[in-house]
N, C-alpha and C positions, 0 to 999 in steps of 0.2 A: 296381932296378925297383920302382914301386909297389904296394904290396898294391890289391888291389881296394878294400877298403873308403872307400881316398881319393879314388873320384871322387866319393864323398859327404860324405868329412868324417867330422867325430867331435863328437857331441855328449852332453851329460848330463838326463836325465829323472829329476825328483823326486814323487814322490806323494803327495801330499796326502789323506788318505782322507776326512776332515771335511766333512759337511756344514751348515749351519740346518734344511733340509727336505727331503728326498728328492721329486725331479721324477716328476709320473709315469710319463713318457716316457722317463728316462734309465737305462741298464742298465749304468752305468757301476760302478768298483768305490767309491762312497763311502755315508758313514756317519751317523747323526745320535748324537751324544752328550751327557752333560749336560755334562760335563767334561773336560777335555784335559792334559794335563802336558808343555807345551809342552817344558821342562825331558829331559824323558826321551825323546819326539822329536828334541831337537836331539841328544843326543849318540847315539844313533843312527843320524843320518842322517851325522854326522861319521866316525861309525868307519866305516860304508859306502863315505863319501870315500876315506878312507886305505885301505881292500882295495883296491878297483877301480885308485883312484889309483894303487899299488903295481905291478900289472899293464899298466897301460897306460902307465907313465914317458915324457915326453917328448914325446907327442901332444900337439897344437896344439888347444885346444878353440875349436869353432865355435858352439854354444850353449849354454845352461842353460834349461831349461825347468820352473816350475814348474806341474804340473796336478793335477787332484783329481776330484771331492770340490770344496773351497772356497778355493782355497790362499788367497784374500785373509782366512781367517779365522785364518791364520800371526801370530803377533808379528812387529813389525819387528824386532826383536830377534832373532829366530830366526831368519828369512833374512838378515839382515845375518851371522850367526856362519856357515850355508853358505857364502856367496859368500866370506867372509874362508877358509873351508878352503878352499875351489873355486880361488880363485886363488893358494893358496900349492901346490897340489898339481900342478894344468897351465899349461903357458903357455897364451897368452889370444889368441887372434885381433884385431888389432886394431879391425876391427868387430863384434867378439862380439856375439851379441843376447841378451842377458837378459828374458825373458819370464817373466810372471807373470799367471795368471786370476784376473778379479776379477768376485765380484757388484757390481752396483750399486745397494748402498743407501749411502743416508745415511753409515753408520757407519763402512763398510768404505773410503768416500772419503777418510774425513779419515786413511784409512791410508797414502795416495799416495806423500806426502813421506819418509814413513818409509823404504819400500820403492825409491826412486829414493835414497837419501842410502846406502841399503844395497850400491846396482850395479841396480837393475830397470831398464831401460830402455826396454820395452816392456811395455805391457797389454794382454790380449784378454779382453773384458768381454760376457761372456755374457748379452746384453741380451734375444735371442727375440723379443719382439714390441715393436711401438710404439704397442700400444692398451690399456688396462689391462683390458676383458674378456675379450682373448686371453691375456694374461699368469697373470689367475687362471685361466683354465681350462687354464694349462700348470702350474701348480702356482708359481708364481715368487713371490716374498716380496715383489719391487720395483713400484714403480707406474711409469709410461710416463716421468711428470716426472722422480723419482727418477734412471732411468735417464739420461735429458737430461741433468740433473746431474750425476751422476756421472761422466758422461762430459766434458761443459765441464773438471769440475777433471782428469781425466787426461790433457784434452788439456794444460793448463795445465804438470801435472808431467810428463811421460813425451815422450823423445825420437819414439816412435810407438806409436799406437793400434789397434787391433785392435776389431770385434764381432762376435757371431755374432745372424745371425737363423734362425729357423726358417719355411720354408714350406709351402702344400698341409696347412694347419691345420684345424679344424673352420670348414664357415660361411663361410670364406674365398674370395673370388672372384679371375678374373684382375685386376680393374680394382682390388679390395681390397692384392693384390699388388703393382701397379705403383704406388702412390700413398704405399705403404709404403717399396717401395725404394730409389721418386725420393727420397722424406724423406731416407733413412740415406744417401743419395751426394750430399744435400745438406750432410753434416754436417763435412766437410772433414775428412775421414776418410783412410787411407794406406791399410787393408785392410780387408775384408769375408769372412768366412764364411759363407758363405748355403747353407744345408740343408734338403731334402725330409723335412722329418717323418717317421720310420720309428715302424709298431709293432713294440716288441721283444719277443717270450717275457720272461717274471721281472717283468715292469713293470706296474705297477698299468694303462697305458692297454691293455696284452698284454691285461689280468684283462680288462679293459672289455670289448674289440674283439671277445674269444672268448665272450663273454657275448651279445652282439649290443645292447652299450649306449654304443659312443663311434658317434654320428651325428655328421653332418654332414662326413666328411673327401670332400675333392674325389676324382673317379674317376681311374683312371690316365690317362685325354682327356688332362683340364686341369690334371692334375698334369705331364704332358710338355710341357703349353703354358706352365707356369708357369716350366720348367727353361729352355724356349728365352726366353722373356720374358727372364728375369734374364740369361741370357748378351747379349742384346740392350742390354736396358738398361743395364748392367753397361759393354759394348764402346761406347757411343756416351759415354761419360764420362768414359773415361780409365781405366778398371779392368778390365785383361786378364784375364779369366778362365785363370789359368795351370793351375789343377789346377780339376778337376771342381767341388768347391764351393766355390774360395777364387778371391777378385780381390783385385788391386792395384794402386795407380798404380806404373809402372816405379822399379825400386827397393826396394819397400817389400812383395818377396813373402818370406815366413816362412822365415826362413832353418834354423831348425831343424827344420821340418816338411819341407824340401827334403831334409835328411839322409835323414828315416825315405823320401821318395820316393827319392831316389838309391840306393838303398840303399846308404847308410853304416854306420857304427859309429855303437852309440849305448847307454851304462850306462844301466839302470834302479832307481833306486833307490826303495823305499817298498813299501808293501802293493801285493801284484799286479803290480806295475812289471813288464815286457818290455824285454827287451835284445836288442843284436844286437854280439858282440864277437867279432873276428879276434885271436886271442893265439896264438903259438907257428905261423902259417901255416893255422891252421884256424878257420874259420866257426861259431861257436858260437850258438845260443839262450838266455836267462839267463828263469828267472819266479821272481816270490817269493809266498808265500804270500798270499793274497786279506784273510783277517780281519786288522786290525790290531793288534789285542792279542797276536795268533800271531806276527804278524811280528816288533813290540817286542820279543817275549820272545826270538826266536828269536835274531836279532844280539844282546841281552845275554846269552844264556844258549853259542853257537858264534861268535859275530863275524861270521856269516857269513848275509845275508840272503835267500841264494840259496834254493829250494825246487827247482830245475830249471836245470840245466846241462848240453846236448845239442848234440853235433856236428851241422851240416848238410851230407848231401850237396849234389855239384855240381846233380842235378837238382834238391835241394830251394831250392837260390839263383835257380836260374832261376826258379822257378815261385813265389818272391817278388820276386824284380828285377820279374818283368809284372805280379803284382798291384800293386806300389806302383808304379812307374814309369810304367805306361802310363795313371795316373790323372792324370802331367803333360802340357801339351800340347806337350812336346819330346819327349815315348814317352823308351824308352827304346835304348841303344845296343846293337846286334846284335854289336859286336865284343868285349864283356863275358860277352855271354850264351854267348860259342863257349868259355867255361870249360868246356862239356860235349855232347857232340855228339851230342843230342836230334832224333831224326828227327821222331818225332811233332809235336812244337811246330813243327818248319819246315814241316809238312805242313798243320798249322793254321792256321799264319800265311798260309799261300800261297792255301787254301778262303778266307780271312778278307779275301784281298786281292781275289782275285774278285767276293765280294759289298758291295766298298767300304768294307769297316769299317774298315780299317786300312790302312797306306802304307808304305812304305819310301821312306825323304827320307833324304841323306847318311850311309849309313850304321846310319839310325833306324827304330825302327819306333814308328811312333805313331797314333793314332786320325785318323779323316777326322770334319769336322762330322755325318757321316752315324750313324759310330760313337758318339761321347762321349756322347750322350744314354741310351744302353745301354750304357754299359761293363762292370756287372758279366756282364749276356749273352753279351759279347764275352771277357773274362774265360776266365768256364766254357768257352767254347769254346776257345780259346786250348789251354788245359791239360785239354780230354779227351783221356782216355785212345785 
C-alpha cells in the first residue's frame, strides 16, 4: 500500500542564503555578504546529499528546487557538482523539473548557459515590477529593460520560464494593474506568480508602515479588485489560476510547488531550509538553523544540518494538508484527511459549506470562487478550535 506522502511525490529544496541587496519587503531568510566560499558551500550541501540520500534510498525524485536569497549568484560550477550528486544518489523522474531563481540583471544572464548545461531546466526570475519607478521603490538592483532582457535570453536557454510580479504596490491603480499584466501574458510566457504585496514585521517596509511613512498602498477595496482582475485576466488568456497566486498555460504548473501543495515529502537542505519526511511510517518536520555561517559550521563540525527533527501528529497533518491543499483549485482529498477522525474540522467544514466558502466535489473539498478570494479567513476558520 502506498505511504501517504506519494500522492505528492518527493522532492529536494536547496537554500541559497546569498543575496546583492536585501528587498525591503522580503522577510525571507537571506543574506548580503562581501564574500562567499563557494568551495565550502558545495561540499556541504553534498554531504547533506549523501545523509538525507542515505534515508530515503530508492525514492523516485520529482523535483530539485534551487531558492534563496540569490541562487542565480551560485557558480555554474557549483550547481553543476549538486545536480551531478543529486542524480547519482536518486532516480530521476523522467520529467523532473529543475528549477532555479534568478535575478535579472545583466550579469547573472549571461549565467543561463552555464546552469541549463549543469541539468537547470526551468527559471523563475523574480522580476516585480515592469516600471523602473516601482522597481526602485521595491528595493530591486534591475531596471524594467534589464528585466526584458534577461528574460528574452532565458527564454532562449531554459526548456520553461517562470516570473514573479508583485501587486497592490504603492501609487498603483487598477488600470496601472491591468496594463502591467496584459504586458507580462504578453510575453509568451508558460507561468506567472502574481502576489498581493504583504507588509511583514523584521522588514525595513514593516519599519516604514509602523512609522506611518510607506503611503500610497491601495486599500483593502482595490486590492480585492485587483485579485479578482488578475484571476480575470489571467483566465481569458490561457493561464488557469491553479493555486491562489500562480497561473499557467496547461502543463506548465510548478511541479515542485505541487509537492509542498500535495502535501508530499520534500528534504530541505541549506540555512533555514524546511522539510517534511515520512522515514520508518512516521511524518516528520526537518529545520536547520537560519544564520548561515551557523549552518556551514554545523554540517562540518556533526555532518548533520539538522537543528529540528519532530514527529507530527495525525491532527497535526491534517491541519497542514488544508493549509497547503486548499490553496489549490482541486482542494484537497477528504479521503487522506480520515488519517484522523477530527470532529471539529468536519463541523467547520460543514458551517463553511453553508456559507458557500467551500464545496465538496468527488470526494474533495475545495474553495467555491466565493471563497478563494479570502482563503486565509477560510483557513482560520477551517482549524478553530
Amino acid at each position: 500500500m502506498p505511504e501517504d506522502w506519494e500522492h505528492g511525490g518527493f522532492g529536494l529544496y536547496i537554500h541559497w542564503p546569498f543575496c546583492q541587496a536585501k528587498c525591503p519587503y522580503c522577510d525571507f531568510n537571506s543574506h548580503v555578504v562581501a564574500q562567499i566560499d563557494q568551495a565550502a558551500w558545495r561540499d556541504a550541501y553534498l554531504s547533506e546529499i549523501d545523509r538525507i540520500g542515505a534515508e530515503t534510498q530508492g525514492r523516485v525524485l520529482k523535483s530539485v528546487f534551487f531558492g534563496g536569497g540569490t541562487p542565480s549568484m551560485m557558480d555554474p560550477d557549483l550547481v553543476d557538482a549538486i545536480l551531478t550528486k543529486v542524480r547519482a544518489t536518486w532516480p530521476m523522474a523522467n520529467d523532473i523539473e529543475i528549477t532555479l531563481e534568478a535575478n535579472p540583471t545583466s550579469v547573472e544572464a549571461g549565467r543561463f548557459v552555464g546552469y541549463r548545461d549543469a541539468g537547470v531546466n526551468r527559471v523563475s526570475m523574480g522580476i516585480q515590477a515592469l516600471n523602473d519607478a516601482d522597481l526602485r521603490a521595491l528595493g530591486r538592483l534591475h531596471s524594467a529593460q534589464e528585466a526584458l532582457t534577461a528574460f528574452s535570453t532565458a527564454r532562449e536557454t531554459f526548456d520553461r520560464v517562470s516570473f514573479d510580479l508583485i501587486y497592490a504596490r504603492q501609487g498603483q491603480s487598477l488600470a496601472d494593474w491591468r496594463a502591467e499584466l496584459t504586458k507580462a501574458l504578453g510575453l509568451a510566457i508558460d507561468h506567472l506568480s502574481l502576489y498581493q504585496l504583504t507588509i511583514e514585521d523584521g522588514t525595513a517596509f514593516g519599519d516604514r508602515y509602523a512609522a506611518g511613512k510607506l503611503r500610497g498602498l491601495p486599500d483593502d477595496d482595490t486590492a480585492a479588485d485587483m485579485y479578482a482582475l488578475t484571476q480575470e485576466v489571467c483566465a481569458a488568456t490561457g493561464f488557469d489560476g491553479y493555486e491562489v497566486s500562480n497561473h499557467a498555460r496547461p502543463g506548465f504548473e510548478s511541479i515542485h510547488n505541487q509537492i509542498y501543495w500535495r502535501y508530499g515529502d520534500y528534504a530541505g537542505i541549506g540555512p533555514g531550509a524546511h522539510g517534511r519526511l515520512t522515514l520508518g511510517g512516521q511524518r516528520l518536520a526537518t529545520e536547520a538553523p537560519l544564520a548561515p555561517m551557523q549552518w556551514l559550521a554545523q554540517v562540518n563540525r556533526t555532518g548533520n544540518g539538522d537543528s529540528l527533527r519532530s514527529p507530527l501528529t495525525a491532527d497535526d497533518q491534517i491541519s497542514e494538508m488544508l493549509l497547503m491543499g486548499m490553496r489549490l483549485r482541486e482542494g484537497v482529498s477528504l479521503e487522506r484527511m480520515s488519517i484522523a477522525d477530527n470532529a471539529i474540522i468536519s463541523k467547520n467544514i460543514n458551517g463553511l459549506i453553508e456559507m458557500d466558502m467551500v464545496v465538496k466535489q468527488d470526494s474533495r473539498l475545495l474553495l467555491t470562487p466565493k471563497g478563494r478570494p479570502v482563503l486565509n479567513a477560510v483557513l482560520r476558520a477551517l482549524l478553530a478550535d
